[in-house]
N, C-alpha and C positions, 0 to 999 in steps of 0.2 A: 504494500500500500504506500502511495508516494507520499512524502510528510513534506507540505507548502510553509512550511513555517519561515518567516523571516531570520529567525534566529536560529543559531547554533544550540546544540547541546549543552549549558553550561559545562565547566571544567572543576568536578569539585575538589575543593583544596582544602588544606589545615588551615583553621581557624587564625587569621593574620596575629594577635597577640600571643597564642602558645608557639606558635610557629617561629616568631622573632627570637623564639629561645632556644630554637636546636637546629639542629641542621639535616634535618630527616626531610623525606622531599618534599616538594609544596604542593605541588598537582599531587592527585591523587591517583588520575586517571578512568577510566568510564567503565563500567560498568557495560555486560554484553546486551543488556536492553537499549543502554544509550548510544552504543554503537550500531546497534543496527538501526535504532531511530535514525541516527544522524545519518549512517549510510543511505535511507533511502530519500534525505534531502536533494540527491548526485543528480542529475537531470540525463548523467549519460549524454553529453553531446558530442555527436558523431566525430566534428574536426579537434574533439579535446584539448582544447582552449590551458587546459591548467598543466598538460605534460611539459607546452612550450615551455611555463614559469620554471620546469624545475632541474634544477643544474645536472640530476645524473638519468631523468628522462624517465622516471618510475610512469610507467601504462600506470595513470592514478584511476580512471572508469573501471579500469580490470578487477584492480585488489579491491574495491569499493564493493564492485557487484559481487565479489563470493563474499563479503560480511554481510550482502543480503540474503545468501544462500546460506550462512551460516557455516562456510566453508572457509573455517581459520587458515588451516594449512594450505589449501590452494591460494586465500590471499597472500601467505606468509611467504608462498613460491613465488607471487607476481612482484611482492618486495623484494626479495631476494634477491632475482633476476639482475635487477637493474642495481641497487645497494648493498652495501655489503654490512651499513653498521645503522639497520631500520631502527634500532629501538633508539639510538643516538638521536637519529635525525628527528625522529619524531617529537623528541623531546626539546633539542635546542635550534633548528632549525627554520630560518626565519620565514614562515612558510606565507603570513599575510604579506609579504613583500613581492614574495615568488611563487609557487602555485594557485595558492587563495587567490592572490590580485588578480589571475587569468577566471576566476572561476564566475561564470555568469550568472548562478543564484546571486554572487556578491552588485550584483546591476541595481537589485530592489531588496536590499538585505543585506544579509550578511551571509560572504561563502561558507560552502562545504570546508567543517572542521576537516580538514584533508589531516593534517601532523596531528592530531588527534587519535583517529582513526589508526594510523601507521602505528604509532604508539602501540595502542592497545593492542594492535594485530603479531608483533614484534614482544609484547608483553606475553600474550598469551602462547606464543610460540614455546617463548623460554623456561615457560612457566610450566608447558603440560606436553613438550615433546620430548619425545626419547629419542628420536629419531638420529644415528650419525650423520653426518654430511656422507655422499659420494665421493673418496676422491680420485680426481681426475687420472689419466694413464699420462705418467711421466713422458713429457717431450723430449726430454735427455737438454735441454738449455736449463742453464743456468743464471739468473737475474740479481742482482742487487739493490736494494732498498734503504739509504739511507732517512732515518726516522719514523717511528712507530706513532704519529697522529694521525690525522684523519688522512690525509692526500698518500702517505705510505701505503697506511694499510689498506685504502683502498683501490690502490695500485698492484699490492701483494695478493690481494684477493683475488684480483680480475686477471692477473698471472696467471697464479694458482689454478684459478679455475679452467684456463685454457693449459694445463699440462706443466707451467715452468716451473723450475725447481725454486721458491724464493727466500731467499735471507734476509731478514731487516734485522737492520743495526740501529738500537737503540741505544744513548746517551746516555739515558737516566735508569733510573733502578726497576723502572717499571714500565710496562707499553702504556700507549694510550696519547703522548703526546697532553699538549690542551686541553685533550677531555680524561685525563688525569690531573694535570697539576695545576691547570684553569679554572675549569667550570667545577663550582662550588657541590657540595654533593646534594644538595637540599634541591641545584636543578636536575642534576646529570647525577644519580649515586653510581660508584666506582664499582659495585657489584655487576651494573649495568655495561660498562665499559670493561668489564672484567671476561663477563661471558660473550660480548661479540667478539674480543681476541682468543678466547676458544675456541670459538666458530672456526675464526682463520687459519689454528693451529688444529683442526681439525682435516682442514682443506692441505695440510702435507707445509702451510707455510713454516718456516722456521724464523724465531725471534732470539736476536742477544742482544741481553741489553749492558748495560755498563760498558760500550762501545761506541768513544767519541770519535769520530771519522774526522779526519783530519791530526787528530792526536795519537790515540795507538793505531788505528789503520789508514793509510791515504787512499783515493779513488785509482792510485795506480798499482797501490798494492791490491787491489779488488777486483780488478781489470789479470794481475798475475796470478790470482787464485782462482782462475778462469770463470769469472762471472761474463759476460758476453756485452752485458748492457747494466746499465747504474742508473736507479732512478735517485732524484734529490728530492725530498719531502722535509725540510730540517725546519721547515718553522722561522718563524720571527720573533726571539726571544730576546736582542738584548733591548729593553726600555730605552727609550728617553725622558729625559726632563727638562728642564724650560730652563735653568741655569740662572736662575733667582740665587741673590743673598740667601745663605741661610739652609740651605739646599743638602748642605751634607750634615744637618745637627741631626742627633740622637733623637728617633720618633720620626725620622723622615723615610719611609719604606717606597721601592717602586710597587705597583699591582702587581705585576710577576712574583718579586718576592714575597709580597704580601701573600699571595693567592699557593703561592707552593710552599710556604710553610702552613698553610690551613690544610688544604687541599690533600698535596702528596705524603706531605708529613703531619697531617693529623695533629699540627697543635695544639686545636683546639679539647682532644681528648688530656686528662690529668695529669696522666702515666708520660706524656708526649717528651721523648727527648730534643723538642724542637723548639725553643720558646718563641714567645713573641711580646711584645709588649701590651699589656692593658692598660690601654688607655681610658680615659673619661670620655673625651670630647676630640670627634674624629674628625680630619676633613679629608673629602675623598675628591682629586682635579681632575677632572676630566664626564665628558656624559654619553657616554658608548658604555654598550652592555661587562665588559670588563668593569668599568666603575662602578656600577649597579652591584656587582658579583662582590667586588670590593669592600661596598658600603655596607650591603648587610651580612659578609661575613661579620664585621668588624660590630655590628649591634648584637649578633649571634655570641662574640667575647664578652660582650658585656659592657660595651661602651652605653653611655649614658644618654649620651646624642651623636650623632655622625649627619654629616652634610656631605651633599655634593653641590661642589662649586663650578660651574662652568661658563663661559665667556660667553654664550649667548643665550636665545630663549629657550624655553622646554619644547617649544613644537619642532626645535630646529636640533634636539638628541638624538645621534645617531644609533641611541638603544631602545632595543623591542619597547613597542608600549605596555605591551604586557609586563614585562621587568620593572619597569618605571612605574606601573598603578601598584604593583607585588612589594617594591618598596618602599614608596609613598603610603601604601596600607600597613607595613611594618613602622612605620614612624620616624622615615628617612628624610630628612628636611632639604630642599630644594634650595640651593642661593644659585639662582641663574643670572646671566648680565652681569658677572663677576668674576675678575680673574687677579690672579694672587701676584703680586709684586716683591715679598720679601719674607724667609720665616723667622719668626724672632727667639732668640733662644733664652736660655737662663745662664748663670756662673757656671753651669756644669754642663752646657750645651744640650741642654735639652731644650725640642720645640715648649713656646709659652704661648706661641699664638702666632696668627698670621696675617699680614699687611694686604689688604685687598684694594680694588677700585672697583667702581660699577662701570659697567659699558654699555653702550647703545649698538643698533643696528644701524651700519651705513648702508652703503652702494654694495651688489653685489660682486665678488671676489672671481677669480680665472674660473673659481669652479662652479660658478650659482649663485653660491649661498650667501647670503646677505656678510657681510665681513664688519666684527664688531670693532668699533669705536672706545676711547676712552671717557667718561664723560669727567667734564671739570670738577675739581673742587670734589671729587666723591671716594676719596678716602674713608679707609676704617679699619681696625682691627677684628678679627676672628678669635675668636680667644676657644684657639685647640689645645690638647698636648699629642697628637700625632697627624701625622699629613701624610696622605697616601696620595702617588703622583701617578696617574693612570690617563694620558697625553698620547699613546702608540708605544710602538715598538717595530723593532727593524732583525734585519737577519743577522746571524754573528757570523762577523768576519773570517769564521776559523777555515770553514770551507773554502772561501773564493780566495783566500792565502796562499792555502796548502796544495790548489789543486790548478794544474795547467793546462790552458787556454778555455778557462772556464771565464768567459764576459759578464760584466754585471756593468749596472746603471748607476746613478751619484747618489741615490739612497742606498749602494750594498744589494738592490733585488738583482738574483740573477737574470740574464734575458734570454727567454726562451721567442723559436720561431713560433709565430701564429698559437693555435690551441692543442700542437703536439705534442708540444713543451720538451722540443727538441732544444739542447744549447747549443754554444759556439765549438761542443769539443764533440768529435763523434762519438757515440755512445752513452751518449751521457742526457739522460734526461733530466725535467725539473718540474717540479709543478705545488703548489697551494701560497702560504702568506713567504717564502723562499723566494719566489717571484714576483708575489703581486704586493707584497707587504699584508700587514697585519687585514683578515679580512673574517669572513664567516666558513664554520663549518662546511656549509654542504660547496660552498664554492672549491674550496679547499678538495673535496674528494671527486668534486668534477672533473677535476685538474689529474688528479692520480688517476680518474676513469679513461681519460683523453691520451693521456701518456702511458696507458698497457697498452689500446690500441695502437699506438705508436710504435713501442719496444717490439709488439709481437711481428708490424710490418717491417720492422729493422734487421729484425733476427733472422726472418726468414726472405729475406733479400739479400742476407749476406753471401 
């Protein structure tokens, strides 16, 4: 029976005041009446308007229509297909930007929960299959995969699944990339990113981690251990900061490290041999989903108040609305048209507060967007004692050092040809925030989907 409703499914969640106290997840996720409700809001239109929106091309009418069949697993196979890490996407993926926005219920309404849906279909997979993966009959090639986030492994995956033998070398102690030592576990729990890299090690992939590329092994020592082809997935890890007075005192964290000492090392537990600072009164710069992840880990410690401060208005955040109402409802306070000029410390260099000015919106800037202004005379202080600086991040240089005739651009991203993400050295591919700078998940494994098909045309053209 088709459901004309304008509205979506709501999405029920932990009550926002108990919730600002733990880090357990916040969607709760749907219920299999609410999923099939919402499935049959799909209108099914023939030229599938919301596939265009979506970076690795999931057939979204397909896995829609078996949750109206009631057929988990066949939807779970039409995710599958096309993604490699469904319950991720579902969860962080910004899907009102990119398939939603194509979805024509959204003309008079609101679209098809599409990452909703995924969700629960990727939930209930993990939740009540036993099923092994198939794995594929070895091609006798061999691949390389430097980093284990999202554009890796799903680069490794889509290998894997056509035959090749693949290795990713992971850095840190643990796969996952980003959606380990990023995304906070109240959006993304690590259980969840735990068992899609099962999946992949299911699929024949091989992962080692504690292997910094560039430092114990070079792309040419990878090439003489006869991998054939190297892909690059290394992320955009080193931060910036805005190089304000005040900038290295005690209490002044980047989001990265912020985020990976909660995150991968679990700070926030008792036992935690990772400390962190508790503070009172947090300010968190910058208004992208990172700063969001940021602010309410840091209400989660047990800060008293935490602001985000950022140089222009709220309609102009580059992070989910959903994050932004998520922690607006936790009691995250908003200083927009504000940006920090100096932090002030104590005798013993600890932040005491922070020197701001308000800004306006002028003339639009190279890229659009309105480009903010200082306005006069509009001084003040912030009276924090920690400052989290969450501004970007860029690729670390260790890679395009250590490795020849590898070309990169004046921000450090490497340049790949066109969407093969071929670089300037043969063999050698590249692909997510490595190339394009700090950007979103599912972009990111577009990127590693686009450069298997590449590797696999390389390899067998040799």
């Amino acid at each position: 029976m088709p459901n004309m409703s304008l509205q979506k499914n709501p999405m029920p969640v932990q009550d926002h005041v108990e919730r600002s106290h733990n880090f357990q997840e916040v969607a709760l996720g749907y219920r299999k009446e609410q999923a099939i409700d919402e499935a049959n809001r799909c209108l099914h239109c023939k030229n599938k308007p919301c596939v265009a929106g979506c970076p690795v091309s999931i057939d979204i009418p397909s896995f829609i229509e078996k949750i109206k069949e009631e057929d988990w697993e066949g939807s779970y196979a039409v995710l599958s297909k096309s993604s490699s890490l469904p319950a991720v996407c579902g969860r962080v993926c910004p899907q009102e930007s990119q398939c939603e926005a194509k979805c024509i219920r959204g003309v008079k309404g609101e679209p098809v929960a599409i990452g909703r849906l995924e969700r629960f279909v990727a939930d209930y997979h993990m939740q009540n299959s036993k099923k092994k993966a198939d794995i594929p009959q070895n091609n006798g090639h061999k691949v390389a995969v430097i980093g284990a986030g999202p554009a890796g492994l799903t680069c490794a995956g889509d290998l894997a699944k056509m035959g090749y033998q693949v290795t990713v070398f992971e850095a840190l102690h643990l796969a996952g990339g980003v959606l380990s030592y990023g995304i906070p576990q109240f959006r993304l729990p690590k259980e969840i990113v735990r068992q899609e890299v099962d999946n992949l090690k299911e699929l024949g992939v091989t992962i080692q981690t504690n292997m910094v590329i560039g430092r114990v092994l070079s792309v040419d020592d990878l090439f003489d251990d006869g991998f054939e082809a190297v892909f690059i997935g290394s992320g955009a890890g080193l931060p910036r900061f805005m190089n304000i007075p005040g900038e290295n005192a005690k209490g002044v964290y980047s989001a990265n490290e912020f985020l990976t000492r909660v995150n991968l090392m679990k700070a926030y537990e008792e036992d935690s041999d990772t400390p962190i600072m508790q503070a009172k009164k947090v300010a968190v710069v910058g208004g992208g989903n990172v700063a969001m992840d940021a602010a309410r880990c840091a209400k989660r410690l047990g800060a008293e108040q935490v602001f985000i401060v950022y140089r222009r208005g709220e309609a102009e955040m580059p992070a989910r609305l959903e994050e932004i109402e998520h922690a607006k409802e936790e009691g995250i306070l908003l200083h927009v048209l504000t940006n920090p000029t100096r932090i002030l410390t104590d005798e013993n260099q600890f932040v005491c507060g922070m020197e701001c000015v308000q800004m306006e919106l002028g003339e639009p800037d190279a890229s659009g967007r309105r480009r903010p202004v200082v306005k006069e005379n509009s001084e003040f202080v912030l009276d924090v004692d920690c400052v989290i600086m969450s501004i970007g991040t860029s690729p670390n240089p260790l890679l395009r050092n250590t490795t020849k005739g590898l070309d990169t651009n004046a921000k450090g991203c490497i340049i790949t040809a066109g969407d093969c993400g071929q670089t300037s050295r043969s063999g050698v591919f590249a692909g997510g925030d490595a190339v394009t700078g700090a950007a979103t998940v599912i972009l990111a494994m577009g990127a590693g989907k686009n450069a298997a098909k590449a590797i696999d045309t390389f390899i067998r053209q040799k």
